[in-house]
C-alpha positions in Angstrom: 173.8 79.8 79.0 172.7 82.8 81.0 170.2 86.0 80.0 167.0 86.7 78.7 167.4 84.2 75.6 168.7 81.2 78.2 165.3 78.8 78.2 164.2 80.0 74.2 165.7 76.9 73.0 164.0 74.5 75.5 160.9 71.9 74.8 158.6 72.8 77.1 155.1 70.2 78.0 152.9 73.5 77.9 150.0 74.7 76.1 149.8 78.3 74.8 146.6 80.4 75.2 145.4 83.3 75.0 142.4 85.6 76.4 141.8 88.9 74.4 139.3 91.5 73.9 138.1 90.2 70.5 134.9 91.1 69.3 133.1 87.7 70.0 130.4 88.0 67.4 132.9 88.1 64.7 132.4 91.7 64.0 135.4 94.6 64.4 134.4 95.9 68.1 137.4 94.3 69.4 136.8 96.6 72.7 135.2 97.0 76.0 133.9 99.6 77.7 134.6 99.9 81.7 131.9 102.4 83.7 133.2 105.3 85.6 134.1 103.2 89.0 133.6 100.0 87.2 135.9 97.0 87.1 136.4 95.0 84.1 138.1 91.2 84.5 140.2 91.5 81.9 141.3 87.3 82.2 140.1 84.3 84.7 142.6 81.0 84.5 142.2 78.6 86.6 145.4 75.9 87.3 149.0 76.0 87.3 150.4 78.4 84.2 152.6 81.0 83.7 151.3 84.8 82.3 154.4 85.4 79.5 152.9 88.4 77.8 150.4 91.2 78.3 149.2 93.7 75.7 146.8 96.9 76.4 145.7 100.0 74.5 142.8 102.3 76.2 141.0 105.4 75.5 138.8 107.8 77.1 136.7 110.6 75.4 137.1 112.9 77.9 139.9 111.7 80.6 143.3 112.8 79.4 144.3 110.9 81.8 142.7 107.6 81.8 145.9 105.5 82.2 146.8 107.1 85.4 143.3 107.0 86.8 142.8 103.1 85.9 144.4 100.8 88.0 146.5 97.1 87.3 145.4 94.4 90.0 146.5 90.9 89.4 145.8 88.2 91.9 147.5 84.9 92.3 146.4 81.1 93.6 143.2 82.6 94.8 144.1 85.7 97.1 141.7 88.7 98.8 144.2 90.9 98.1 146.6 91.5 94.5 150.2 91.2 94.5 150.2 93.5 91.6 148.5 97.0 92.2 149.3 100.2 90.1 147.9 102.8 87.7 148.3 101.3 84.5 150.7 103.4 83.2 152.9 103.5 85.5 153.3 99.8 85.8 154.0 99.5 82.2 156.6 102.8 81.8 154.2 106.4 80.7 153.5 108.6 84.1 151.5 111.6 84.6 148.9 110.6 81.9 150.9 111.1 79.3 152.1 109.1 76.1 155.6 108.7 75.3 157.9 106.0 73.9 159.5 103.6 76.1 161.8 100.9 75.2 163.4 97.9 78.1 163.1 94.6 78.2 160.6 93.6 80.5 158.4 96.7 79.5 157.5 98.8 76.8 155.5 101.2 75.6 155.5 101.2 71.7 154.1 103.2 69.0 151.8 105.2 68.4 153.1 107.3 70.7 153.7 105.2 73.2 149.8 104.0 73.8 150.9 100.5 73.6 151.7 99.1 76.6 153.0 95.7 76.8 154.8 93.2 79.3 157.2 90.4 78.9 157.4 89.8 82.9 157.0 85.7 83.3 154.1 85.5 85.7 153.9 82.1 87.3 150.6 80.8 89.4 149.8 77.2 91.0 146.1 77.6 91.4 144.8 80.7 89.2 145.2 83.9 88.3 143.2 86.8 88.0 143.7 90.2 86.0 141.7 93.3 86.7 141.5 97.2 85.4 139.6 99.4 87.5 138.3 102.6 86.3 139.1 105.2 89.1 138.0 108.0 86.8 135.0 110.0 87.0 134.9 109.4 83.1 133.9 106.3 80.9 136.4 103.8 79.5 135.6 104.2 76.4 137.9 101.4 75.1 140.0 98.8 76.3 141.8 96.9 73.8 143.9 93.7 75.4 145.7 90.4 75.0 146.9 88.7 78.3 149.1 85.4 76.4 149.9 82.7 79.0 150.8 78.8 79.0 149.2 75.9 81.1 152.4 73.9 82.6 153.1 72.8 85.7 155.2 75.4 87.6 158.7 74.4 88.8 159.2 74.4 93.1 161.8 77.4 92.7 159.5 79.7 90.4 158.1 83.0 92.2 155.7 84.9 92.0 155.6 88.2 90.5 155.0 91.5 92.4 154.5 95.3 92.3 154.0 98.1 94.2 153.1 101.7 93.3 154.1 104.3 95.7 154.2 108.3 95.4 155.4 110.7 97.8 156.2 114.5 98.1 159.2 114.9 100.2 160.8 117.5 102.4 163.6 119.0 102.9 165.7 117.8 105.9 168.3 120.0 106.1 167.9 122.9 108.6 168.4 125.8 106.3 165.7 124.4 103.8 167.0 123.3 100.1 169.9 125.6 100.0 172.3 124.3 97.6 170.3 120.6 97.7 174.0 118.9 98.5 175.1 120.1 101.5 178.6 118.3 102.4 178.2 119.0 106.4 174.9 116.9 106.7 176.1 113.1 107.1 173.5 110.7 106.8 173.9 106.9 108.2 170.8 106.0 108.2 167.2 105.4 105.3 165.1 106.7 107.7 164.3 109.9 106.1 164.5 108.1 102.0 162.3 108.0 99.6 160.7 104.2 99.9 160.1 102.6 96.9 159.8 98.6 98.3 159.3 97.7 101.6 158.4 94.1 101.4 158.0 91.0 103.6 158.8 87.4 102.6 161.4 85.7 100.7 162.4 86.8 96.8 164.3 88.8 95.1 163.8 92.4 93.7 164.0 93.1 89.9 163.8 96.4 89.3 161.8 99.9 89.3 161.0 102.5 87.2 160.8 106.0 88.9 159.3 108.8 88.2 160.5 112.8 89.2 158.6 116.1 89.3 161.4 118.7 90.2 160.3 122.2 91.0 164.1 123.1 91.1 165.9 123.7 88.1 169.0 121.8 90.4 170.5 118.6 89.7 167.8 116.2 91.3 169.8 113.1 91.8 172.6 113.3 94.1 170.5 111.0 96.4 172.2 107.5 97.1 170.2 104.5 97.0 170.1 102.0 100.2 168.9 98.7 100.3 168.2 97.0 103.8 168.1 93.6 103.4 166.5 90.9 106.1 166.3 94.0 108.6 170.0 94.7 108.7 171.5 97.6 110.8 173.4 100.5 108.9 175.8 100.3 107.0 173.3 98.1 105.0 174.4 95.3 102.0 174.1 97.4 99.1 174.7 101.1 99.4 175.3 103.4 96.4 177.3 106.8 95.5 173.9 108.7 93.5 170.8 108.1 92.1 171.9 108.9 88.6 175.2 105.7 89.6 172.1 103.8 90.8 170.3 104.2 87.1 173.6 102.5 85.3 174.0 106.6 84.5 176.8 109.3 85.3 177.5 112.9 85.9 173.7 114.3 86.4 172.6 113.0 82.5 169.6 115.2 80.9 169.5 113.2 77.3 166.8 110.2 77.0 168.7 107.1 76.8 167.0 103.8 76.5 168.8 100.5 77.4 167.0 97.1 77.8 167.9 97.4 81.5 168.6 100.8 82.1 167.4 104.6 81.3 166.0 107.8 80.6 162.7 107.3 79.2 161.5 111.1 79.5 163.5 114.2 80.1 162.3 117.7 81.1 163.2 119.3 77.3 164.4 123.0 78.7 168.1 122.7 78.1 168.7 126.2 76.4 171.4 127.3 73.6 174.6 127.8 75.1 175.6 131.5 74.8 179.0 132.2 73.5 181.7 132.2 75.9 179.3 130.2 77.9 180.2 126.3 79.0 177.4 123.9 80.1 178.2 124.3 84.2 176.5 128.1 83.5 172.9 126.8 82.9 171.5 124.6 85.5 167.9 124.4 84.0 167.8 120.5 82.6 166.4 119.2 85.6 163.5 121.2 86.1 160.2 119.4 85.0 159.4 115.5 84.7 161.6 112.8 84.3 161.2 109.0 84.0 164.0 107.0 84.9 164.0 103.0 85.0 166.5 100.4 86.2 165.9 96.5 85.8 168.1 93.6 87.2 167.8 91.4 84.6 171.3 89.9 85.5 171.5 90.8 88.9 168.6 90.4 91.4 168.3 91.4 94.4 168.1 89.1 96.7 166.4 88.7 100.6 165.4 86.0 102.7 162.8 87.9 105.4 162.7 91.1 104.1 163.7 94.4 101.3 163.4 98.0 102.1 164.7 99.6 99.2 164.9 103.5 99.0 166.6 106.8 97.7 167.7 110.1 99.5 165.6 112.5 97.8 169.7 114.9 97.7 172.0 114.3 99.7 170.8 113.8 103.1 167.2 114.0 101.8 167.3 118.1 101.0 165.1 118.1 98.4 161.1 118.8 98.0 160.6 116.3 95.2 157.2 114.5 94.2 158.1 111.6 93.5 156.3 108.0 92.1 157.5 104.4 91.8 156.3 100.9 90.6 159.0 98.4 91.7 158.7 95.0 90.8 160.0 91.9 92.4 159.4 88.1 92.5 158.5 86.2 96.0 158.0 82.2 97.4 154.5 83.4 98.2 151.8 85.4 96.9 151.2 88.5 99.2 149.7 91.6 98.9 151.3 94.1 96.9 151.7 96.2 100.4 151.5 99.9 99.7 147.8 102.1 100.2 147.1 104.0 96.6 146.0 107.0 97.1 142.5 108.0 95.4 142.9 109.8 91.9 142.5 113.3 93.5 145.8 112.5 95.3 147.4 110.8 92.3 147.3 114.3 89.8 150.2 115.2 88.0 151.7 118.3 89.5 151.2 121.1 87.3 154.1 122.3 85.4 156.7 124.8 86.4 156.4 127.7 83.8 157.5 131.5 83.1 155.4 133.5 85.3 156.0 130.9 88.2 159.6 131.9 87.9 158.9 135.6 87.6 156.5 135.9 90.7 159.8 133.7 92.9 161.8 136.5 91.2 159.4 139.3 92.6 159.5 137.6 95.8 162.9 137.8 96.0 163.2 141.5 95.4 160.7 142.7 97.5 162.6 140.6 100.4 165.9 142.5 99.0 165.5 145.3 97.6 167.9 146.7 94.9 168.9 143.3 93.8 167.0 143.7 90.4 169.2 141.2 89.0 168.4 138.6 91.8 172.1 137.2 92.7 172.5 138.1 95.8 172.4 135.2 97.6 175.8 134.1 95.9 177.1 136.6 98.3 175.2 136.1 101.0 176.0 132.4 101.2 
């Protein structure tokens, strides 16, 4: 028997525990509070276990935007550095500070309004684990609510341990004439070297999955990226190789409609998608893809798989055309605990972008028609091209 139900049925020598935030004089303050720049060890084990659920909630008085400024470090068997290292939201599935409901399997983030985050990833260790939450904000932690649920077992030899990486990037175009139509047919590309990176890691293991997040300033499609994964420092053409980002996401034909799979989805769409005018079909508006969109992928069923090394990565359109700002937290499991291998970048670095609105569009407009004047309506380049 294979998937996620395969070991429910087995009789395990374990003991279940669990460390939680409860108020310890028996009162209802089941909270702590974490100083601006503080950390708070949210659970010390020592021994061999296994981490098979994690549960938070937070809140900040004044920091909208506490879950993006707090970061997730877990360490394993005793390390300097954590194998786990991401803002706490992203790692669990709600980016930009905001709340939203997401639904997979390994991750959720579940009513109210998506401010429950919780994890099903099995987290093995040999000698210890430690779980941290650091408060990057300039603001107090006014409340962190959690349960960290785990069982003392011995660990089998072929159990790994679990990883993942935050990473965030705002791309460039490559192509030589700027964006343009962001899919340019005449720009081959044989190579990841200009991708989007979302895991570059060292070791043995196998990756499980990512959830990815996209700030568009272009009402165009986004995803006609393909997804490349060099595996054990392979030449091109590399071991798995896809046809889209949207193919790569279990999706088709440029979706804008959440969709929420155990292993697969849409967890956040932009929203804009106008009324279609009459006599109007859908290829006349090209607005869905403008704004913030959270898409998630997890390989429940099929890992992937190296034996020295996994640089795994997306064209940001085809041949990397697109300015995109991109974020990532990919997860995977190795033989070794190692260091979750990516640099964070400091809250002031880690803002959302602010949102594309109405007078944005109409100052690109006014740009436009003082760079060709007479075209009030702004089409001209359909002409020109």
């Amino acid at each position: 028997m294979n998937g996620p139900l395969a070991r429910i049925s087995r009789i395990t020598d374990a003991r279940t525990r669990r460390i939680s935030s409860y108020d310890r004089t028996g009162a209802n303050m089941d909270c702590v509070t974490v100083p601006p720049g503080g950390t708070h060890v949210v659970a010390e084990i020592a021994g061999s276990g296994c981490i098979t659920h994690m549960w938070f909630t937070m809140w900040s008085e004044v920091d909208t935007l506490i879950r993006s400024h707090c970061l997730l470090r877990i360490y394993w068997d005793g390390a300097d550095e954590p194998s786990v290292e991401a803002p706490i939201g992203e790692f669990f599935g709600n980016a930009w500070g905001e709340n939203y409901l997401f639904s997979s399997l390994p991750l959720v983030c579940g009513p109210r309004d998506g401010r429950a985050m919780t994890s099903y990833w099995p987290m093995a260790f040999r000698q210890g684990a430690r779980v941290e939450v650091v408060n990057q904000s300039e603001a107090t932690l006014d409340r962190l609510y959690f349960y960290v649920d785990y069982e003392e077992r011995e660990v089998a030899a072929d159990e790994g341990y679990f990883h993942a990486q935050y990473r965030q990037e705002l791309t460039n175009s490559h192509a030589p004439d700027g964006e343009g139509d962001a899919m340019p047919p005449v720009i081959p590309n044989q190579s990841d070297a200009g991708n989007y990176v979302f895991l570059d890691a060292a070791g043995q293991g196998h990756y499980v999955g990512v959830n990815l997040y996209v700030e568009s300033p272009t009402p165009l499609w986004y995803g006609e990226g393909d997804d490349m994964f060099r595996i054990d420092g392979e030449e091109y053409p590399y071991s798995l190789h896809g046809t889209g980002t949207e193919d790569y996401f279990n999706t088709a034909w440029s979706p804008e409609y959440e969709f929420q799979h155990p292993y697969f989805g849409l967890a956040r769409v932009p929203g804009r998608e106008p009324g279609l005018a009459e006599g109007w079909t859908k290829r006349d508006y090209h607005f869905w893809w403008l704004g913030r969109t959270h898409c998630y992928r997890f390989h429940m069923e099929d890992p992937v798989r190296f034996r020295s090394s996994l640089r795994a990565s997306l064209e940001h359109g085809h041949a990397n055309t697109l300015s995109l700002m991109l974020r990532s937290v990919a997860y995977w499991y190795q033989s070794a605990p190692v260091a979750a291998g990516s640099v964070i970048p400091p809250v002031a670095e880690r803002q959302p972008m602010p949102p594309i609105i109405d007078q944005d569009i109409h100052h690109w407009r006014d740009t436009w028609m003082k760079q060709n004047p007479g075209d009030a309506w702004g089409n001209n380049w359909r002409t020109k091209s």
